[in-house]
N, C-alpha and C positions, 0 to 999 in steps of 0.2 A: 435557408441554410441552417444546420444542425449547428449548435451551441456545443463546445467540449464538455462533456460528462463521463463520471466515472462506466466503465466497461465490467467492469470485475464487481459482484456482491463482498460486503464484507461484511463480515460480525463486527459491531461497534463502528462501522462506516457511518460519518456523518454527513452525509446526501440530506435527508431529512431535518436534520437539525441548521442547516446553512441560514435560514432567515437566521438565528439567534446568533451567530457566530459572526455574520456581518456586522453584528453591533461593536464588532471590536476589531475588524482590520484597523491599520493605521490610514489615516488620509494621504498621508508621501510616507515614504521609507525608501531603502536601499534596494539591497537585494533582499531576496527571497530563499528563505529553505524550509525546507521540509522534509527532517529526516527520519519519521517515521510514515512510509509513504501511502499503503496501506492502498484503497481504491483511489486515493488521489482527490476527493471532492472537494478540499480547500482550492488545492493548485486548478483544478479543472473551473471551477467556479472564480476567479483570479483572472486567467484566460477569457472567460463567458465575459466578464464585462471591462475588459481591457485595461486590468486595473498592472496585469505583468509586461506593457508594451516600453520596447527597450530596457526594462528589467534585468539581469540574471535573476535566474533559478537556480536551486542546488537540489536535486528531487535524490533523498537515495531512501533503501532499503536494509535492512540484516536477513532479510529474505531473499536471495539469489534465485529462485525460483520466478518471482515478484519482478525483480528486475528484469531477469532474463524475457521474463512475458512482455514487460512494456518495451523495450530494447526490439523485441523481433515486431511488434507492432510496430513500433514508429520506424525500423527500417526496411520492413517490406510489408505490408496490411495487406493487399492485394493477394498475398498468398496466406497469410494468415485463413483470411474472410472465404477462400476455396476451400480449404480443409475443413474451417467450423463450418461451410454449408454442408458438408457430407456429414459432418457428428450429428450437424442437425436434423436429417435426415435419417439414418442411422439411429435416432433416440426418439422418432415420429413411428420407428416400426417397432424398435425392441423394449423401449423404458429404461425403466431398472436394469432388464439384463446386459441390455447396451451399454449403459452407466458403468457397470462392474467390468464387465469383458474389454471394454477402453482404462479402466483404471489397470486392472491387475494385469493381461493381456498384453497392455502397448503402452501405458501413462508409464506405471512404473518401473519394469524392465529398462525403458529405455530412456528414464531421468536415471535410474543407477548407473545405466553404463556410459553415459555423458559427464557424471559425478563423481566417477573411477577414475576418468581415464584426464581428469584439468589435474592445471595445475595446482599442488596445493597452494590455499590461501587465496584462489584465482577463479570465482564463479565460472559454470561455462558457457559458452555462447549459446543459447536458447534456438533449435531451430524455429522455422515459422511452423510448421506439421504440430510439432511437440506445446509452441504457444498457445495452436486452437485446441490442443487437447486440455491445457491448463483452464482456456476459457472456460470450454463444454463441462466439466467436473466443476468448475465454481459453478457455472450458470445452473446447475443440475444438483450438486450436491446438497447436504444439509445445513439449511439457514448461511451461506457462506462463507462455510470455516473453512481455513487454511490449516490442514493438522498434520502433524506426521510424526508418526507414530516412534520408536527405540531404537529403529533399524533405518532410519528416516526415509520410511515407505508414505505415502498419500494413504490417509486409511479414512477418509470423512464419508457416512455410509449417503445412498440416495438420500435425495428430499423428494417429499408429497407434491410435486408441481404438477398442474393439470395440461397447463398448454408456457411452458417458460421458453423465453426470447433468448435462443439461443445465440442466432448470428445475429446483430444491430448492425447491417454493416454502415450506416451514416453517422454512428456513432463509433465504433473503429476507427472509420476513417477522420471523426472529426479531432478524435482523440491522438491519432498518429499527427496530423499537422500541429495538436497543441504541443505534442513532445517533440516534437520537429523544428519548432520556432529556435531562429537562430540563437541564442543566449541561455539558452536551457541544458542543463548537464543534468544524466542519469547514471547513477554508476550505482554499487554493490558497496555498502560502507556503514562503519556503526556511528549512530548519533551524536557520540562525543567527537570523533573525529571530524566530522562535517559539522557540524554545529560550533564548533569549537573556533572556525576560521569565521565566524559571524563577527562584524564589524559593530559600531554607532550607527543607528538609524537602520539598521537593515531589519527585517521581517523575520521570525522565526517562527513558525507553527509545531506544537508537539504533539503527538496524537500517540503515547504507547500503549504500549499492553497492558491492560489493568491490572494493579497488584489483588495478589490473588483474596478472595473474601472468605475463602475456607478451604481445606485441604480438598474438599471433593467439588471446589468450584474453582479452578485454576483454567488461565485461559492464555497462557505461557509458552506454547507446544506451538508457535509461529514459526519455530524453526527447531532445527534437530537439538540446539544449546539451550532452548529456551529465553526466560528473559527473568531473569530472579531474583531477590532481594539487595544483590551487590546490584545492578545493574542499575534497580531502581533507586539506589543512593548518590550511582553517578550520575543518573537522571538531574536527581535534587537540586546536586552540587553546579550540576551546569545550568539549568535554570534561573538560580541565584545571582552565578556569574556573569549570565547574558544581560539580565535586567543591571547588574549593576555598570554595565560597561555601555549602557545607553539602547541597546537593540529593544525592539518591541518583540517583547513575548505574551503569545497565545500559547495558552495549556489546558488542553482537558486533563486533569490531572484524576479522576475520583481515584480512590482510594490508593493514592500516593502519601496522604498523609502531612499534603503541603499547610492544611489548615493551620496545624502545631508551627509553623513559621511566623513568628510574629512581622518580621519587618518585609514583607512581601506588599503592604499596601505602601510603603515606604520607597518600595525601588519600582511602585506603579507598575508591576508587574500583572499582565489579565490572567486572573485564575479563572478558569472556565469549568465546575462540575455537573456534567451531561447525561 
């Protein structure tokens, strides 16, 4: 049987790095969140060895796009896993040209016109068609970014892959049952909001966006608002708050600037720089 793992590539995805990060889940805690969700490897890895049974989760995003993909996988995969076998197919004959003519052609026409027409404030429902296109463009595109561009167009050009695993379907599928588990909520929400209803003893994982290391290395364009210097102050400020109200916080935090905190060994807080 497949073990739940991430589906999606992500720049600054920590799949690889998981030996190390083990070394600081908690032994018990409460619940579980995770509100920057990103490929999900903490939560999927949580699941692998049944460390979230009977648990809640709280998995969200500020990528609506993000959510929408995990949302039409864990509620219909089956048809997800039909349309990315034809992308995959589809990019066994064309490449690249494939790659573009699904991005410009059918990706993003028709995330606009699903993005026009919600309500505001109110992600849209992600079809399953449109989620294997989201797949095919990660699995495909360059080193796994999620970017978009001023007009909030998908603009991430190909990547150099020789032979890339477009459809996994046991891994879809193992990932829709992990998001499926009864006590798991997925929703569309920003990190203070959800993180902010974290209790004593519950779990918190933060994985964000790195603050930026120079003006022409920004890696902030996760979403059409970015993620920018206020945001990473409310980061700070919640971080702080959780450790002192007893929750167990894990943070990759580099270049957050948490080092300049002095009393972070004080509220035994795990700073993690990755």
């Amino acid at each position: 049987m497949v073990q739940a793992r991430p589906f999606l590539k992500w720049a600054g995805g920590k799949r690889q790095l998981l030996p190390e990060l083990r070394r600081y889940y908690p032994l018990e805690f409460g619940a579980y969140f995770e509100p920057f969700l990103g490929s999900g490897a903490v939560f999927f890895d949580l699941c692998a060895s049944d460390r979230l049974d009977g648990r809640p989760a709280v998995l969200t995003d500020t990528n609506p796009d993000v959510v929408g993909c995990y949302l039409a996988v864990r509620d219909d995969v089956e048809t997800v896993i039909v349309h990315l076998r034809a992308l995959a197919d589809g990019h066994a004959r064309g490449g690249s040209v494939h790659y573009y003519e699904v991005r410009e052609q059918r990706f993003n026409p028709w995330r606009q016109q699903l993005f026009a027409a919600a309500t505001p404030g109110t992600p849209p429902a992600y079809p399953p068609e449109l989620a294997a296109m989201l797949i095919y463009l990660n699995r495909t595109g360059y080193n796994g970014l999620f970017r978009l561009n001023r007009r909030g167009g998908f603009n991430v050009p190909a990547g150099r892959y020789t032979n890339p695993k477009i459809c996994d379907e046991e891994t879809l599928r193992a990932a829709a049952a992990a998001l499926g588990r009864p006590r798991v909520t997925l929703r569309h929400a920003s990190f203070d909001q959800v993180a902010g209803g974290a209790e004593a003893r519950d779990f918190v994982y933060f994985d964000p966006p790195y603050a930026p290391l120079s003006d022409t290395a920004r890696f902030t364009s996760y979403t059409a608002e970015g993620f920018d210097d206020e945001a990473q102050g409310r980061l700070q400020r919640l971080l702080i708050d959780l450790a002192r109200r007893g929750c167990h916080v894990l943070a990759d935090v580099l270049g957050m600037g948490l080092a300049h905190i002095h009393e972070r060994q004080a509220l035994q807080m795990r700073v993690v720089e990755l």
